[in-house]
MISE-519639 format. One record per residue (C-alpha): x, y, z; residue in one letter; residue number from 1. Coordinates in pm, 1 decimal. Example, Ala and Ser with C-alpha at 12.3 -4.5 7.8 and 13.67 -1.06 7.14 Angstrom:
<koldrens>
        X        Y        Z res   n
   1230.0   -450.0    780.0   A   1
   1367.0   -106.0    714.0   S   2
</koldrens>
This chain:
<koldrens>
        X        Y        Z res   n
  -5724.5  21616.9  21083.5   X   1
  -5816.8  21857.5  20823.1   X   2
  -5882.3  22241.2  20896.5   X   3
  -6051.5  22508.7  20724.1   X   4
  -5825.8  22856.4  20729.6   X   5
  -6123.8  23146.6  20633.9   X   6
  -5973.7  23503.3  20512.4   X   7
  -6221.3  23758.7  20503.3   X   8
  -6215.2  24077.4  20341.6   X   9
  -5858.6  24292.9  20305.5   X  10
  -5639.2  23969.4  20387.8   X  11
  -5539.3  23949.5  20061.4   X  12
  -5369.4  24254.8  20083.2   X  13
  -5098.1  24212.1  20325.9   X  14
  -4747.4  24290.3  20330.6   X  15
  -4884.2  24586.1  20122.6   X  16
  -5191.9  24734.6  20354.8   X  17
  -5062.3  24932.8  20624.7   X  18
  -4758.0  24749.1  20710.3   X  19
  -4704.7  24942.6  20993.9   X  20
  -4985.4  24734.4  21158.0   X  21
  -4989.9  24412.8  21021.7   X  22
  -4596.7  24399.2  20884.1   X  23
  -4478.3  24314.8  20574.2   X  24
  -4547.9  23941.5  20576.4   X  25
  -4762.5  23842.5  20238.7   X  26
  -5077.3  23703.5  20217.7   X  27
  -4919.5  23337.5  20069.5   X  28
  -4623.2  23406.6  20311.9   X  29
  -4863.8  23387.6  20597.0   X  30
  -5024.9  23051.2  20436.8   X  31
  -4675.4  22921.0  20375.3   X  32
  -4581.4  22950.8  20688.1   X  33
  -4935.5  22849.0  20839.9   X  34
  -4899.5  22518.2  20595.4   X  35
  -4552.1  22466.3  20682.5   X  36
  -4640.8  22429.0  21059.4   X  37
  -4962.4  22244.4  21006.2   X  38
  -4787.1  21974.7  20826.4   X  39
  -4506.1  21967.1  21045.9   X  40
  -4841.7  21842.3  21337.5   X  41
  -4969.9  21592.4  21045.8   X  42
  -5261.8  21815.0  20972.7   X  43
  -5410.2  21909.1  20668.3   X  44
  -5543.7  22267.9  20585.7   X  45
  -5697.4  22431.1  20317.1   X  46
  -5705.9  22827.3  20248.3   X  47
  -5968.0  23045.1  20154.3   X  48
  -6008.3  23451.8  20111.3   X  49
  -6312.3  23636.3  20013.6   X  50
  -6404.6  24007.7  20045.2   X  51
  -6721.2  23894.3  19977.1   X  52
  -6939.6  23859.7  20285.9   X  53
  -7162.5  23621.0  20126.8   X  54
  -6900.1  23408.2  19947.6   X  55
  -6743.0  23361.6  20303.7   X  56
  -7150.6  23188.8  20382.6   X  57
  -7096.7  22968.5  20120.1   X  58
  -6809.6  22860.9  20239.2   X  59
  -6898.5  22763.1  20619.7   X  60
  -7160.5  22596.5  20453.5   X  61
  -6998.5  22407.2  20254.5   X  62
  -6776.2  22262.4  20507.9   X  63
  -6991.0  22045.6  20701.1   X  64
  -6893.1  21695.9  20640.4   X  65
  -6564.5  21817.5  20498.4   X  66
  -6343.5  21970.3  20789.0   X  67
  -6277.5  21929.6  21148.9   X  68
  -6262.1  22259.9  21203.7   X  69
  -6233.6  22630.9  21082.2   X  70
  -5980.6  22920.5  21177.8   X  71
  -6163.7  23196.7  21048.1   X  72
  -5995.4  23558.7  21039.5   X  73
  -6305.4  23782.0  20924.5   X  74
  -6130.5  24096.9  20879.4   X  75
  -6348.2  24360.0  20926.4   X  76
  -6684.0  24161.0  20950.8   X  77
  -6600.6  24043.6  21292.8   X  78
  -6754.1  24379.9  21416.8   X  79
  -7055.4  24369.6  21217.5   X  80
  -7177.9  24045.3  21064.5   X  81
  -7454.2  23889.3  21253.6   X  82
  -7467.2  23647.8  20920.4   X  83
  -7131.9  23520.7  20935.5   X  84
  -7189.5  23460.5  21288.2   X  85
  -7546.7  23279.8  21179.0   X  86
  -7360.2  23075.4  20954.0   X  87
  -7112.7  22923.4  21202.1   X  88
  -7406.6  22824.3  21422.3   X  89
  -7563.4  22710.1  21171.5   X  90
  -7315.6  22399.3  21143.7   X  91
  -7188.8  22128.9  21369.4   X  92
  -6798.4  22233.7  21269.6   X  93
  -6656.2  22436.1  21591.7   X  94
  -6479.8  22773.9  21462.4   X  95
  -6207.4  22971.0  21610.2   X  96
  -6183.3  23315.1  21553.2   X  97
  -5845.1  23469.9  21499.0   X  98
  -5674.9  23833.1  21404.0   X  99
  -5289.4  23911.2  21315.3   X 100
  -5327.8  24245.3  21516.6   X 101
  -5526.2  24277.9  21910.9   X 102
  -5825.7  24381.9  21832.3   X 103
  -5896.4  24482.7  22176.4   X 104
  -5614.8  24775.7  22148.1   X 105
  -5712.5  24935.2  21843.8   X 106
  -6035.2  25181.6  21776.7   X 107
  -6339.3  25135.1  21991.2   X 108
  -6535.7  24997.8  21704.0   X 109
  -6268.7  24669.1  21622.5   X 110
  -6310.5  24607.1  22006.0   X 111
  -6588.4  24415.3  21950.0   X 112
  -6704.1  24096.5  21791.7   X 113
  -7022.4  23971.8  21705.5   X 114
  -6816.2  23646.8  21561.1   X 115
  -6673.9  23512.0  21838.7   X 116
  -6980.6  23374.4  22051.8   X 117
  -7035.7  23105.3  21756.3   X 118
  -6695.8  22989.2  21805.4   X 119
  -6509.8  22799.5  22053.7   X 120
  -6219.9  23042.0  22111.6   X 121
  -6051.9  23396.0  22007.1   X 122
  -5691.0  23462.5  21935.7   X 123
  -5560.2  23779.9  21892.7   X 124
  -5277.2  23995.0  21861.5   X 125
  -5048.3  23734.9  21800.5   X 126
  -4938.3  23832.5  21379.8   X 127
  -4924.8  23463.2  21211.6   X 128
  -4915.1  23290.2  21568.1   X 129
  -5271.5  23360.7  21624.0   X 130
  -5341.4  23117.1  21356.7   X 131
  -5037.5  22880.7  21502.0   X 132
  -5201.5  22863.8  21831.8   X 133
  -5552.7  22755.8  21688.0   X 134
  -5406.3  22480.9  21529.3   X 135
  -5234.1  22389.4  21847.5   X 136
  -5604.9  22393.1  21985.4   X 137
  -5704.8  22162.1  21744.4   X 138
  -5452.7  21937.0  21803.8   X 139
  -5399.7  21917.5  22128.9   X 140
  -5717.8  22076.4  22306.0   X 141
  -6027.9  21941.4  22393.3   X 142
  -6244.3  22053.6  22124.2   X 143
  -6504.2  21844.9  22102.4   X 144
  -6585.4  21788.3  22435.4   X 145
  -6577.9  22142.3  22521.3   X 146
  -6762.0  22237.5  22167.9   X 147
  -7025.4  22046.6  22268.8   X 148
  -7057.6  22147.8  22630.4   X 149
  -7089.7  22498.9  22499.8   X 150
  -7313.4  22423.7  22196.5   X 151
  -7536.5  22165.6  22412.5   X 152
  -7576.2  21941.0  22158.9   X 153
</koldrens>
């Protein structure tokens, strides 16, 4: 199995941005340890940060054919970016959507995401485990069967 791990904008900062909130875990501590466990489950991932909203496009794109699936964490375009979103529908690769912090207890305008309905699941709130627990979905959950269902393909 081979994943897809999507950073989006401000990711690259951890450890550094408001570690109050998000801790002092690096950015390439927080792949370590996402690699680390993914191997551990004989799975294969590949990182990749942007701030660049249309980068991040290019990237979904380019995945079809490539990946089983993508973990994408898109920072602070979850609340905002109907292209993002556009661009996971746009392929036949089902998504999870994932954030160190819960988004749900922060302001009123992280509460919402226009992300998640392209993908198959959120996680949230769970620092580096959010990203832990999607690979446990792709490992051991139904994906495709249930991706499909929901995308009626």
């Amino acid at each position: 199995m081979k994943l897809l791990i999507i950073n989006g904008p401000n990711l690259n900062m951890l450890g550094k941005r408001e570690v109050d909130l998000y801790g002092e875990l690096t950015y390439d501590e927080l792949c370590q340890k996402i690699s680390d466990f993914a191997k551990q489950h004989n799975v294969e991932v590949d990182f990749y940060q942007s701030n660049v909203e249309g980068e991040i496009i290019n990237k979904i794109h380019s995945a079809e054919g490539i990946y089983d699936g993508i973990i994408i964490n898109p920072g602070a375009y979850t609340h905002y970016s109907i292209a993002i979103y556009d661009a996971l529908r746009s392929i036949q690769i089902p998504a999870i959507e994932v954030h160190l912090t819960n988004i749900y207890s922060r302001e009123e305008f992280r509460r919402k995401s226009v992300i998640a309905p392209a993908c198959v699941g959120q996680i949230s709130g769970f620092g580096y485990y959010s990203y832990i627990l999607a690979i446990f979905y792709f490992t051991k959950g139904k994906k495709y069967e249930y991706f499909k269902k929901i995308r009626k393909f």
